[in-house]
LODREN-795774 format. One record per atom (N, C-alpha, C, O, CB): residue in one letter; y negated, x, z negated; residue number from 1. Coordinates in nm, 4 decimals, m for minus. Glycine has a CB too. Layout:
BEGIN
GUTI  residuo        yy        xx        zz  num
GUTI        A         Y         X         Z  NUM
...
***
This chain:
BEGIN
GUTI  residuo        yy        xx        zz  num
GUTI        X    0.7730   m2.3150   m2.6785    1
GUTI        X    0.7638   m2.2413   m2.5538    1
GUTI        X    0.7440   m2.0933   m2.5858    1
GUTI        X    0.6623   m2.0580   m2.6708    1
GUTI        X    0.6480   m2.2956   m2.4650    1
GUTI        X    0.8095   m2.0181   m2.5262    2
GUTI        X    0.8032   m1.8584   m2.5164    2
GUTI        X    0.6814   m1.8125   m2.4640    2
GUTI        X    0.6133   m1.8972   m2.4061    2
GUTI        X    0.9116   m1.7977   m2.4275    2
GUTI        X    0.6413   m1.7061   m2.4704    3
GUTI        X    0.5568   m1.6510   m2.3919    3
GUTI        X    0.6224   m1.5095   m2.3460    3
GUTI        X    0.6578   m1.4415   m2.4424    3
GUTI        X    0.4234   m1.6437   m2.4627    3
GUTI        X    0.6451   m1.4528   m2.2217    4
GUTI        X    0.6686   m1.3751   m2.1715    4
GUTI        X    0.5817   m1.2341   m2.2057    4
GUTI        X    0.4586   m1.2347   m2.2049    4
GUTI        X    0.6721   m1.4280   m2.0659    4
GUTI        X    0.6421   m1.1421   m2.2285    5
GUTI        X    0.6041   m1.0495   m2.3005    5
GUTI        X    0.5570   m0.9034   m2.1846    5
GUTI        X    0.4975   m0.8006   m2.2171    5
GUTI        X    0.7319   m1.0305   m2.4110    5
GUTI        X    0.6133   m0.9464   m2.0347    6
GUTI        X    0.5221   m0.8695   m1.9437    6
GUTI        X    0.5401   m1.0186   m1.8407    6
GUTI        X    0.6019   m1.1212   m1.8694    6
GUTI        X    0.5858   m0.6809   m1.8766    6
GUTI        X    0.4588   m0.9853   m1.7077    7
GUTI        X    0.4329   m1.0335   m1.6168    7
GUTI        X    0.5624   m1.0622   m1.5529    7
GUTI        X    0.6278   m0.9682   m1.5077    7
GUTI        X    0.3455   m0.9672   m1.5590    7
GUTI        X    0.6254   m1.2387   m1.5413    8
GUTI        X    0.7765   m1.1826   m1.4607    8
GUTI        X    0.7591   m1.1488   m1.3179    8
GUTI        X    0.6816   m1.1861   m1.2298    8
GUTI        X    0.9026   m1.3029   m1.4567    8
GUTI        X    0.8720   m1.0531   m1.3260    9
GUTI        X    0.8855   m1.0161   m1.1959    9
GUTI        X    0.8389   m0.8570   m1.1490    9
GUTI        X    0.8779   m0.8143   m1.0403    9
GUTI        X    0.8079   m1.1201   m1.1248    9
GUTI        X    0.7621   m0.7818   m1.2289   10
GUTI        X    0.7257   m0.7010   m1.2347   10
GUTI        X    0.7984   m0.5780   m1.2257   10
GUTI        X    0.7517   m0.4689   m1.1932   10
GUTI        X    0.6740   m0.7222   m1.3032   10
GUTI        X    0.9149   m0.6041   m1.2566   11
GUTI        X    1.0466   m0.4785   m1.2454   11
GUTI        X    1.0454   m0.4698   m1.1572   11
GUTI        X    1.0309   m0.3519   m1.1248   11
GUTI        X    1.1860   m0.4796   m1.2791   11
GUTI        X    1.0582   m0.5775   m1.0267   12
GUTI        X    1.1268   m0.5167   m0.9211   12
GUTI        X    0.9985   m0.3810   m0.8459   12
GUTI        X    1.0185   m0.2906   m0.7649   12
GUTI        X    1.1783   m0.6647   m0.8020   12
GUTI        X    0.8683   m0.4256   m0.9211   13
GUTI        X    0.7771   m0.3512   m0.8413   13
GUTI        X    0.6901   m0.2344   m0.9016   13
GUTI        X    0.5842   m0.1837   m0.8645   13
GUTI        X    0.6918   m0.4446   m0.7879   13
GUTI        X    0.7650   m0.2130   m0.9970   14
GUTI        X    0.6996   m0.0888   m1.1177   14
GUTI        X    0.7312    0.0629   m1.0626   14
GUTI        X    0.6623    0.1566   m1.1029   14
GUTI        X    0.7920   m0.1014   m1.2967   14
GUTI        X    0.8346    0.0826   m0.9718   15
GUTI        X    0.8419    0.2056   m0.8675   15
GUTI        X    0.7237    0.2368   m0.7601   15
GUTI        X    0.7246    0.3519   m0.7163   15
GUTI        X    0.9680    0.1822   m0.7802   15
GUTI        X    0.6327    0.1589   m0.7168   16
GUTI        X    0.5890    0.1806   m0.5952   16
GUTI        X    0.4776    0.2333   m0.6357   16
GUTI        X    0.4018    0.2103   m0.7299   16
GUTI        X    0.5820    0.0752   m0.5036   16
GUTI        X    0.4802    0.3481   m0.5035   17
GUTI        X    0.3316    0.3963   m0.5124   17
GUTI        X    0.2537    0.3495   m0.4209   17
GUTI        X    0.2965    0.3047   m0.3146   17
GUTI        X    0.3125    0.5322   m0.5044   17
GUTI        X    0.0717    0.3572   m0.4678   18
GUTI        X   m0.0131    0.3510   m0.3335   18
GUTI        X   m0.0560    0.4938   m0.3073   18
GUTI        X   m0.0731    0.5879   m0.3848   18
GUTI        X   m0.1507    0.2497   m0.3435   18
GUTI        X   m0.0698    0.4822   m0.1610   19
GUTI        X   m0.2023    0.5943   m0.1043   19
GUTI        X   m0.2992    0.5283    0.0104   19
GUTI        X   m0.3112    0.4130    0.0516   19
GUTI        X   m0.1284    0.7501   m0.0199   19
GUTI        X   m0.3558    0.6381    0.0400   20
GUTI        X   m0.5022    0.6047    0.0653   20
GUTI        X   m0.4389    0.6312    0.2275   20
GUTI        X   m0.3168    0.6452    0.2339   20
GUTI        X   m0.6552    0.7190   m0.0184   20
GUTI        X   m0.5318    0.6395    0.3796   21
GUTI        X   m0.4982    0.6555    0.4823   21
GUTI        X   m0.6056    0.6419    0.5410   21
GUTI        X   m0.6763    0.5618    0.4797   21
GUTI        X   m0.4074    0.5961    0.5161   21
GUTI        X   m0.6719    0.6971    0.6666   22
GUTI        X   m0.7741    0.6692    0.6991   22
GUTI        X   m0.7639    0.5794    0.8735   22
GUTI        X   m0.7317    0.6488    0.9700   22
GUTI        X   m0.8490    0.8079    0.6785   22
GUTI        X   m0.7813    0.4917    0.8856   23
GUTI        X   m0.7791    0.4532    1.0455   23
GUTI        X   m0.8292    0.5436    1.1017   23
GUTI        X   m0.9350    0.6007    1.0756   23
GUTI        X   m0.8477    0.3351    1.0958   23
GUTI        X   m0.6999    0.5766    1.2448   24
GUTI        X   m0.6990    0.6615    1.2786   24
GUTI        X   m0.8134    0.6272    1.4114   24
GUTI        X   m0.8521    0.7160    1.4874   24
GUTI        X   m0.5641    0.7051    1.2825   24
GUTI        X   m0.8565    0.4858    1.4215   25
GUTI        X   m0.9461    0.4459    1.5143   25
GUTI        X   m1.0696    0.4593    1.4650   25
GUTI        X   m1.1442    0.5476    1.5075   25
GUTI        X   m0.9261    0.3234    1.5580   25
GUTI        X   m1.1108    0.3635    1.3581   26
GUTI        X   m1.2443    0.3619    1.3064   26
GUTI        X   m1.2873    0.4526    1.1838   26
GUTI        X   m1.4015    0.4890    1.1558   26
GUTI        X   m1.2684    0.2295    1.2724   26
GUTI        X   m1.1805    0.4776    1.1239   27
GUTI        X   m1.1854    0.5751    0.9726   27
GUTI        X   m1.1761    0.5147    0.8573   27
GUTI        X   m1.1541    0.5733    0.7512   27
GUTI        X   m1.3120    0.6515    0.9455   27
GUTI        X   m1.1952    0.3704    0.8728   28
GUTI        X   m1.2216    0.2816    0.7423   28
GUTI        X   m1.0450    0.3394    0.6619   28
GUTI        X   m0.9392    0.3698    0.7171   28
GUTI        X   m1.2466    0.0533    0.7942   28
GUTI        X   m1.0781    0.3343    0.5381   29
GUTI        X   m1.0082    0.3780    0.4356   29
GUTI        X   m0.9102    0.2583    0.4156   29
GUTI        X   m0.9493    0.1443    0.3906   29
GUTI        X   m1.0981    0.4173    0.3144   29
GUTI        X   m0.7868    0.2921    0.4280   30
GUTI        X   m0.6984    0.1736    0.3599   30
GUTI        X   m0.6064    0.2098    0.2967   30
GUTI        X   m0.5351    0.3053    0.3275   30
GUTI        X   m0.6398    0.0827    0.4376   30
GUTI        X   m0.5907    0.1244    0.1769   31
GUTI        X   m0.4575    0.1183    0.0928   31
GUTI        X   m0.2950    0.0872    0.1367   31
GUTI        X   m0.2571   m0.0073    0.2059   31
GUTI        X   m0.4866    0.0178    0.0029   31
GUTI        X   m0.2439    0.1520    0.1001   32
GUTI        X   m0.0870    0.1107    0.1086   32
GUTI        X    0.0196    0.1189    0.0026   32
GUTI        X    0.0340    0.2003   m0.0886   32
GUTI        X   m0.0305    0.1849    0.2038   32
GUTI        X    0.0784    0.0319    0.0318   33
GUTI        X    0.1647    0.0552   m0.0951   33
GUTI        X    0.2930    0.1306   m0.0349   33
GUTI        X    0.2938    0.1418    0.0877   33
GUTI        X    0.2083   m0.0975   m0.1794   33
GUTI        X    0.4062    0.1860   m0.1096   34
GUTI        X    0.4800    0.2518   m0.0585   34
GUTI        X    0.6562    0.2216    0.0201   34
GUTI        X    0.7451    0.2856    0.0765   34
GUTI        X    0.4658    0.3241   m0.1524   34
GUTI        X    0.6188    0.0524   m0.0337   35
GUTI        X    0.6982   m0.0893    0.0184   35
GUTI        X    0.6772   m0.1270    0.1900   35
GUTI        X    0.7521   m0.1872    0.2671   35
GUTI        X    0.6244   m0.2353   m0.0797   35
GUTI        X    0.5525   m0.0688    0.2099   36
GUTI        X    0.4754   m0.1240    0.3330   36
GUTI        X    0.4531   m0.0417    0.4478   36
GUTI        X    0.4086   m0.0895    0.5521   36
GUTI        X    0.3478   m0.1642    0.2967   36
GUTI        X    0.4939    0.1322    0.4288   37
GUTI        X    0.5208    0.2002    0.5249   37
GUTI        X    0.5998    0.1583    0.6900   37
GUTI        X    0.5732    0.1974    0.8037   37
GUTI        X    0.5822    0.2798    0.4525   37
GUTI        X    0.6835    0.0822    0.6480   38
GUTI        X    0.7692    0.0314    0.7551   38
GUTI        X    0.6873   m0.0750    0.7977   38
GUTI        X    0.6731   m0.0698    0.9198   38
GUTI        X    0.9161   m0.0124    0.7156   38
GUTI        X    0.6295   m0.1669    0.7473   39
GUTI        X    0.5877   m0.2966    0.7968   39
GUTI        X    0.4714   m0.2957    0.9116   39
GUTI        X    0.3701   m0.2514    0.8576   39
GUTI        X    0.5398   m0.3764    0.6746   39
GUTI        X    0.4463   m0.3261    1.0446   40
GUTI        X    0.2996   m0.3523    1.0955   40
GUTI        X    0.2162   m0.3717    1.0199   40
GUTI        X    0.2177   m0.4589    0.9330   40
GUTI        X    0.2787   m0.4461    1.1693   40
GUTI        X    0.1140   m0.2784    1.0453   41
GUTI        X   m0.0060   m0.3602    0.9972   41
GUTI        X   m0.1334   m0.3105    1.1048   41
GUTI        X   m0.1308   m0.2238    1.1922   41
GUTI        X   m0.0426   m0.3227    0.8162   41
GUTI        X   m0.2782   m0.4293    1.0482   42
GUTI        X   m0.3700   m0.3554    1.1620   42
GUTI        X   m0.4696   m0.3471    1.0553   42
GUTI        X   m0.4674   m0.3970    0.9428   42
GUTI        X   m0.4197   m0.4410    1.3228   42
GUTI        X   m0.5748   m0.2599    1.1241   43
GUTI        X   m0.6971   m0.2234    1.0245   43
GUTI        X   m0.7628   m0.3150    1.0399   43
GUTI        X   m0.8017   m0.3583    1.1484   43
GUTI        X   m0.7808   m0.1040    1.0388   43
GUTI        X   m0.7954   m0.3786    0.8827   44
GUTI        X   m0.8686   m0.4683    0.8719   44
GUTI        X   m0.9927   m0.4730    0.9440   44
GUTI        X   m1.0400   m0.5859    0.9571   44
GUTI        X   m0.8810   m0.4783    0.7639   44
GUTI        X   m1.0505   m0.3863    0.9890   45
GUTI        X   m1.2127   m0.3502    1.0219   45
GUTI        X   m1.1801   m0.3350    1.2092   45
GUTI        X   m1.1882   m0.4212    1.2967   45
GUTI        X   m1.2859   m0.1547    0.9181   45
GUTI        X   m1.1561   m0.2419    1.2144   46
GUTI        X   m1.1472   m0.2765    1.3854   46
GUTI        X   m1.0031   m0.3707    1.4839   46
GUTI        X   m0.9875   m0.4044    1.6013   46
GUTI        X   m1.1460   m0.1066    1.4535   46
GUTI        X   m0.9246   m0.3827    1.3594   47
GUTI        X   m0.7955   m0.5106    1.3937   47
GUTI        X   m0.7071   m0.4117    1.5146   47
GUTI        X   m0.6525   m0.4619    1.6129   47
GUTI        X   m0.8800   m0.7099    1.4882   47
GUTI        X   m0.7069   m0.2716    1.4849   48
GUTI        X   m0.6187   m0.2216    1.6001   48
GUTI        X   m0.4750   m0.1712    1.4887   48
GUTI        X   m0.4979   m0.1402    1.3718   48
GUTI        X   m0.7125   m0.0669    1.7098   48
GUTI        X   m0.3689   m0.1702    1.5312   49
GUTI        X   m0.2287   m0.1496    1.5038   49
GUTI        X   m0.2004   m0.0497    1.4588   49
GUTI        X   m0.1772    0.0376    1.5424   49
GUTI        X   m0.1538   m0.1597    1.5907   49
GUTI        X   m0.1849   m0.0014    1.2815   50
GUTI        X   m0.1640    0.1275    1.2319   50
GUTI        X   m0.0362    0.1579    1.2852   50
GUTI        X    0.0395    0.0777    1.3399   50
GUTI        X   m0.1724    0.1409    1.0827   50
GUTI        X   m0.0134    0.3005    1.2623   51
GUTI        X    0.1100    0.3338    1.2626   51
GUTI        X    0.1305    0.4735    1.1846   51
GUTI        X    0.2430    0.5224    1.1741   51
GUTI        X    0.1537    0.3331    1.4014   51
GUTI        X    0.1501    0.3820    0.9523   52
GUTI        X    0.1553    0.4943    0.9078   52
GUTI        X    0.2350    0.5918    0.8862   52
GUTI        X    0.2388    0.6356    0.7713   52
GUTI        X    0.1263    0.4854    0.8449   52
GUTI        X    0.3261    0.6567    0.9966   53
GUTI        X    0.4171    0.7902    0.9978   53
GUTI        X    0.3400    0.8713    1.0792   53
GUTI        X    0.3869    0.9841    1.0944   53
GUTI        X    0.5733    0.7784    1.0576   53
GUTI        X    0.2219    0.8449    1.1438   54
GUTI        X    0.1666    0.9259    1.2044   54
GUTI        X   m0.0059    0.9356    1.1832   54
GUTI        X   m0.0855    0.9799    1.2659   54
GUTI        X    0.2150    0.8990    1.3286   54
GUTI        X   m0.0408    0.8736    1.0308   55
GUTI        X   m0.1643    0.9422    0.9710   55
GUTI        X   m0.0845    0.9931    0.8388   55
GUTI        X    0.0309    0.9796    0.7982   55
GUTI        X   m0.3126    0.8307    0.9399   55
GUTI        X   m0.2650    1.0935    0.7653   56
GUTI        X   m0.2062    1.1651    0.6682   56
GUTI        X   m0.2537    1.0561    0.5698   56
GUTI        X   m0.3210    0.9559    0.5941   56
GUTI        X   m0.2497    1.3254    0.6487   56
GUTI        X   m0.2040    1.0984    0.4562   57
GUTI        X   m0.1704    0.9902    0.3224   57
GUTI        X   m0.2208    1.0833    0.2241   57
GUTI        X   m0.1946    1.2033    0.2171   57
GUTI        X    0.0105    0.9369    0.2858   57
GUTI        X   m0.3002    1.0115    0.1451   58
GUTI        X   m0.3203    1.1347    0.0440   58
GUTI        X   m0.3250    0.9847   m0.0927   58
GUTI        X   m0.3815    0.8754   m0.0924   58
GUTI        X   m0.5155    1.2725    0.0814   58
GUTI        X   m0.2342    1.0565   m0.1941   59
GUTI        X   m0.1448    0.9665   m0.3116   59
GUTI        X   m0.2648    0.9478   m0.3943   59
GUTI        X   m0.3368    1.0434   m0.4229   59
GUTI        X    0.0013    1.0507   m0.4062   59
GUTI        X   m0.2912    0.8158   m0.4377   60
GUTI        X   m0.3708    0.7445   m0.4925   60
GUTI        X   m0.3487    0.7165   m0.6823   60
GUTI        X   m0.4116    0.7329   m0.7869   60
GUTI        X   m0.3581    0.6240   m0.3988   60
GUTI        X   m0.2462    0.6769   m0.6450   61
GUTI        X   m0.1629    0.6002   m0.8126   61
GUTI        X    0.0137    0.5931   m0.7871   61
GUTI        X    0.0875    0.5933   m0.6886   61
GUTI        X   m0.2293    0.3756   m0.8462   61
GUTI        X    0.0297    0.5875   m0.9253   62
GUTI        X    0.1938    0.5641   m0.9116   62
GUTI        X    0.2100    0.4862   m1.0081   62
GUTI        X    0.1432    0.5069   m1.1094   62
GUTI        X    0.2976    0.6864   m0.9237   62
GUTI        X    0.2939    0.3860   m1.0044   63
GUTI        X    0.3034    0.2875   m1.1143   63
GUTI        X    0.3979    0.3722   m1.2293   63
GUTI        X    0.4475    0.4789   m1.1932   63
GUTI        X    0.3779    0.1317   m1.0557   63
GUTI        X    0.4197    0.3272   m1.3554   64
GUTI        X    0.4709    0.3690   m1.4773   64
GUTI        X    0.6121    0.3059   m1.4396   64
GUTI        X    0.7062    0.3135   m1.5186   64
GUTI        X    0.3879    0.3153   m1.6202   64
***
């Protein structure tokens, strides 16, 4: 048996960046990745409906 020499699958996701965002309701801090801009999401903490094109983002990490 082989052993895989990185994690498979990992190519497709070695471009993406995260940043940081603050709910624009409660403030709680959340992560995003840069795959997930488009997707719904709600803040974990007060469960109301982000919408990140209209908070600011400040860049966290970038993958290699």
């Amino acid at each position: 048996m082989n052993t895989p020499k990185s994690c498979p699958g990992w190519e497709m996701f070695k471009s993406l960046s995260s940043f940081e965002c603050n709910c624009p309701q409660c403030g709680k801090v959340i992560e995003i990745f840069s795959d997930e801009f488009d997707k719904p999401r709600s803040c974990p903490k007060c469960k109301q409906p982000i919408d990140f094109s209209k908070v600011q983002r400040s860049m966290v990490g970038k993958s290699a």
